[in-house]
N, C-alpha and C positions, 0 to 999 in steps of 0.2 A: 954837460947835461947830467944830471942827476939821475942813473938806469933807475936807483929803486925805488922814484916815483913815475915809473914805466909802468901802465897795466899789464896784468899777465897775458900771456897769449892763451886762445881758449884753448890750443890741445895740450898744454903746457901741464902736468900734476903736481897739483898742490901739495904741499908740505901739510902734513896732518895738525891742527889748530885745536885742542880744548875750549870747549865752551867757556863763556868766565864760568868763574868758581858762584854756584848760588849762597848766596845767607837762611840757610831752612831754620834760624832760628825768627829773622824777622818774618817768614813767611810762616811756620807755624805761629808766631803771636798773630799774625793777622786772622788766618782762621779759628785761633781760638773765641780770638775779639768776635768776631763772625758769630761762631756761633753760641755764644754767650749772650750776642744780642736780642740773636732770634729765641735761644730759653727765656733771657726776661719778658720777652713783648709777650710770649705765650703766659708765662707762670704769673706775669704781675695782672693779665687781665685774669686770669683765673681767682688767685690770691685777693683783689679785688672784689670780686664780685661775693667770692666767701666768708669775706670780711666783714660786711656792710652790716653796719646795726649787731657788733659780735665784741665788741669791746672788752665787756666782763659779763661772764657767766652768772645774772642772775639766779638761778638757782638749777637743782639738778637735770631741770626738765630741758633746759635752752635750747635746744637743737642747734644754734646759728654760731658753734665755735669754727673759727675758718679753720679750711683745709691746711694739714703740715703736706706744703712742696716740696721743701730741704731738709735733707740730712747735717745735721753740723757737728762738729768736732772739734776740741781745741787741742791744738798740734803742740808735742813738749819739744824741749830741745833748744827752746830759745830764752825760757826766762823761769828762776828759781823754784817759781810758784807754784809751777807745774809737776816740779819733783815731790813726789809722796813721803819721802824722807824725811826733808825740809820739814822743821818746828818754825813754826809763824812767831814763835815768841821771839824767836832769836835775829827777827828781823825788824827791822822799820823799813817803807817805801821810801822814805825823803833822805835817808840815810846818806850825808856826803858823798859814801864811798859804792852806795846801794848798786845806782844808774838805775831806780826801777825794778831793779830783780835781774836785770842781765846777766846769763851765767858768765860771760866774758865781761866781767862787768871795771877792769883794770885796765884795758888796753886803749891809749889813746883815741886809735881810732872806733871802737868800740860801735859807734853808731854809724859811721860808714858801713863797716862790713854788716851788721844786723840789717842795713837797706841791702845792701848787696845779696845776701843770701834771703832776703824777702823775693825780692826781684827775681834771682836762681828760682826762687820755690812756684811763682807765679808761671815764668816762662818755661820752665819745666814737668810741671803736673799735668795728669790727665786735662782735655782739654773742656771739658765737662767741670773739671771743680773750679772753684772761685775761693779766693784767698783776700780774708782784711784783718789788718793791725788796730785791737778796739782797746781804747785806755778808757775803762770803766773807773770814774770816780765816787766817791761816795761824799753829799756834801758835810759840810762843818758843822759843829754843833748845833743844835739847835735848842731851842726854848721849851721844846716837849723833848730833848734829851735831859736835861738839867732838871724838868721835874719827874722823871721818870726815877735820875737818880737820885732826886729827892726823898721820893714816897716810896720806891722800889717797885722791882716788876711787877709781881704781884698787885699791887693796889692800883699802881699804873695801869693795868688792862682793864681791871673789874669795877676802877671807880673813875681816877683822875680822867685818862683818856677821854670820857665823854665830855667833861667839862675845859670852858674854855678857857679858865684862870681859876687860882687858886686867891687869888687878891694882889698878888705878889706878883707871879710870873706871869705871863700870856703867850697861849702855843697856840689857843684855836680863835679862827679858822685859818690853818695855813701858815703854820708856824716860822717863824725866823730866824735869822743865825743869832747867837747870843755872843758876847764880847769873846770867848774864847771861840766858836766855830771860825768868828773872821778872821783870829792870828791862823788856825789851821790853814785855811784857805789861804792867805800869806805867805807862811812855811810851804806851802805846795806850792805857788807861784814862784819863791825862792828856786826847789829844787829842778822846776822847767825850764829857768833861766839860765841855771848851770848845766842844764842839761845839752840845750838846744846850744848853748855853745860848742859841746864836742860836737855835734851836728846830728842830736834827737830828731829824729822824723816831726815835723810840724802838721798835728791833724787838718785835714784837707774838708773836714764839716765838724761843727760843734750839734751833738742833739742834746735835750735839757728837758728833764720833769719839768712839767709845769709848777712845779710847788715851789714859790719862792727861796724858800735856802737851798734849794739846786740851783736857779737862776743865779742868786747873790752868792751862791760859792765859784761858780764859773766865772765870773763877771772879775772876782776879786782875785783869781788864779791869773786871770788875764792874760793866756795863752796866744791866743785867737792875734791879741796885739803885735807879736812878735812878726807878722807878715808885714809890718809897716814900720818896723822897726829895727829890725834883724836884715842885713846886708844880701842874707845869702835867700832872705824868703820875698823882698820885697817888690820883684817882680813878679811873683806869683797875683792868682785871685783872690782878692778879698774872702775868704771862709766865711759859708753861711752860720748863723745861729737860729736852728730850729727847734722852738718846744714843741715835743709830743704827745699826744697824750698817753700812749703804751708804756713811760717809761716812769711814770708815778708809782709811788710806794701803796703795800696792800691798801684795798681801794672797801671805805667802810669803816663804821663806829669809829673810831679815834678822829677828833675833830682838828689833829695838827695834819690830816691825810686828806681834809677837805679841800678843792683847789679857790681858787676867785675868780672871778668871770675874766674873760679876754680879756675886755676892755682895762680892766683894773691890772692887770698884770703886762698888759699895753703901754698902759701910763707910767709904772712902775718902772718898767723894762725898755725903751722904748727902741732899744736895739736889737732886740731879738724879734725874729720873722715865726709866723705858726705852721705849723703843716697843714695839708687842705683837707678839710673838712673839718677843723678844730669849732668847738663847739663856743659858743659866749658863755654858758653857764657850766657849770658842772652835774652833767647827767646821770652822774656812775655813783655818786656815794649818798651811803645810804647810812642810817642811826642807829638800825637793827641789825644789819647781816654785814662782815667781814669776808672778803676775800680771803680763800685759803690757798697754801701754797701751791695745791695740786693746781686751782684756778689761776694765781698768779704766772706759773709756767706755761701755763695754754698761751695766756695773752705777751710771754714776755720771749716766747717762741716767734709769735706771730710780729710783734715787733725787731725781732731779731731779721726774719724774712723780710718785713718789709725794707732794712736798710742794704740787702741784698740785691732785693728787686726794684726798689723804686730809682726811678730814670734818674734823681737827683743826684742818688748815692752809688749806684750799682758799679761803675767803675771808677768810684775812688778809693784809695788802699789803705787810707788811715784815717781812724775814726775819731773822735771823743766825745763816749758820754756821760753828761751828770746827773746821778738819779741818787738811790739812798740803798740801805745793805740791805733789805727784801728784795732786790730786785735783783742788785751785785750775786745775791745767795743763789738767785733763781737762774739768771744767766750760767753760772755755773755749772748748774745741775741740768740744764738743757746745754749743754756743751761735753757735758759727761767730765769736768771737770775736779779736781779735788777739791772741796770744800776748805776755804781761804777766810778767814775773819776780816774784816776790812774795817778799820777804826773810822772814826769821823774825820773829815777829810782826806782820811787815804784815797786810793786807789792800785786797781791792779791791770797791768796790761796783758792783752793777750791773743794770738795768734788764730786764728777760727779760720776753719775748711769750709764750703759750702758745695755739695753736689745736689742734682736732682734726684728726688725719688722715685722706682720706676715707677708706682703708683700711687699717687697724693691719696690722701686717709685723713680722717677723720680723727681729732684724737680722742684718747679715752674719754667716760663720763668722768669728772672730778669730783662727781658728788656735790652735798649740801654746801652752802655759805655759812661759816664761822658766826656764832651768836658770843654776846660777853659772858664770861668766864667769871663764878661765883667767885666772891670776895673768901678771904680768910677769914674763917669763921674767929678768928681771937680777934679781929677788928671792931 
């Protein structure tokens, strides 16, 4: 007989036993998750409701800019861009040897550990902040870049920009990539190919200006493809492609910033999904008044929040968007970031905090909408 699968006897004293050992880090993620949920359910019906009909600040009067929720921040430490130091000139993004900007940007495993210490950063932060990887890209040339630097800035703003061909080129409405935006878009799909082989984080949603040479720079970077292609992603979910409207270039007069109706960019695109309440026509541009920067940050704020809060995005950790360098400039500058020039088809990644506010606010008034800009008088 086997005594020591003999029950104790009850007056018999036990030998002191240790509880198992708990894991309080999966138990602190779980309550983070907790209550991160219950912030979004509150701040996204809020954000919501103050959103509604607040798109772009038609003029100083608007009352209807939504409430800022979030604080956001973009956390240095992880990638070059962020260093104040760093001369822009002396970089490229796609650079072979670049990785994106990684300061650790030689070590084979290089993108293992940038997930590993993203992962550290999430499961270890206050449990209030919220943490995402956003690879802001800017699209490829386009056809009102080419005549811009045809005729120059100047004349570009106070004359070309309204018109929608010069006989030559064509940018309006809604201009296109031109032969050289698509090798950029190329050369940037090259460099995610090399990338995602060390093992780059593959974004978990694609969002996209609706203005087609964001779409066709996305499309032709063809990232999104590597979930079905790539060994290590292809179990994963198909990644949505959503255009939005928040994430369009200043919104007014320049007719390559006009967008096309759904349908038309439905046809065009037929793979990409809209966000809900996307409009069929294009409600926001106008011939006379230009969105200004101070407006541009209201609205690129607010799209900022919504990919925080909306139930789509809110706990996924890596982003990718396609939009153009007003907006690259503007994201920036509501991240309290250093101001980064981003070429035609680059892009910049980058690390962003999100905490609640204790008290949501209103933001500043931005003032007047931008009117066009007198021509040179020696014209």
């Amino acid at each position: 007989m086997n005594l020591n699968s003999l029950p104790p006897h009850p007056d018999q004293k036990q030998p002191h036993q240790e509880k198992p050992h708990e894991r309080p880090a999966k138990s602190n993620w779980f309550d983070r998750k907790t209550l991160w949920i219950g912030i979004i359910l509150i701040l996204y019906g809020i954000f919501e409701l103050s959103s509604h009909q607040s798109n772009v600040p038609k003029n100083s009067k608007n009352p209807n800019h939504p409430l800022e929720l979030l604080d956001f921040s973009s956390l240095p430490g992880f990638f070059i861009q962020d260093d104040r130091d760093q001369d822009p000139q002396d970089f490229h993004i796609y650079h072979p040897n670049s990785s994106f900007g990684l300061i650790d940007h030689r070590s084979p495993d290089r993108w293992i550990q940038f997930q590993q210490k993203i992962k550290h950063l999430i499961e270890h932060s206050p449990s209030d902040a919220k943490h995402k990887v956003i690879f802001i890209a800017r699209h490829g040339q386009g056809f009102h870049n080419l005549a811009e630097s045809k005729y120059g800035t100047p004349m570009w703003n106070c004359y070309w920009s309204e018109k929608m061909t010069d006989g030559q080129l064509v940018w309006g409405p809604d201009a296109r990539l031109s032969a050289l935006g698509k090798d950029e878009a190329q050369q940037a799909a090259k460099a995610w190919t090399r990338e995602l082989a060390h093992h780059a984080p593959l974004p978990e949603l694609f969002i996209l200006s609706p203005l087609s040479r964001a779409i066709e720079t996305m499309l032709i970077t063809g990232v999104w493809k590597h979930v079905a292609n790539h060994s290590e992603y292809n179990e994963k979910p198909q990644p949505k492609i959503i255009v939005a409207e928040k994430w369009r270039e200043n919104i007014g007069l320049h007719t390559c910033d006009q967008r096309r109706s759904k349908q038309s960019i439905s046809n065009d695109f037929p793979i990409v999904e809209f966000e809900n309440g996307f409009n069929d026509h294009d409600l926001l541009w106008t011939q006379d008044l230009q969105e200004t920067d101070q407006q541009l940050d209201i609205r690129i704020r607010a799209a900022l929040t919504n990919v925080f809060l909306d139930p789509m995005s809110w706990n996924l950790t890596y982003i990718s968007i396609t939009a153009h360098s007003g907006v690259i400039s503007s994201l920036l500058r509501v991240l309290g970031h250093r101001p980064w020039p981003t070429e035609t088809g680059g892009m910049i990644p980058l690390v962003v905090r999100a905490t609640p506010k204790k008290t949501p606010t209103r933001p500043p008034n931005p003032g007047p909408s931008a009117t066009k800009p007198p021509c040179p008088t020696s014209y």
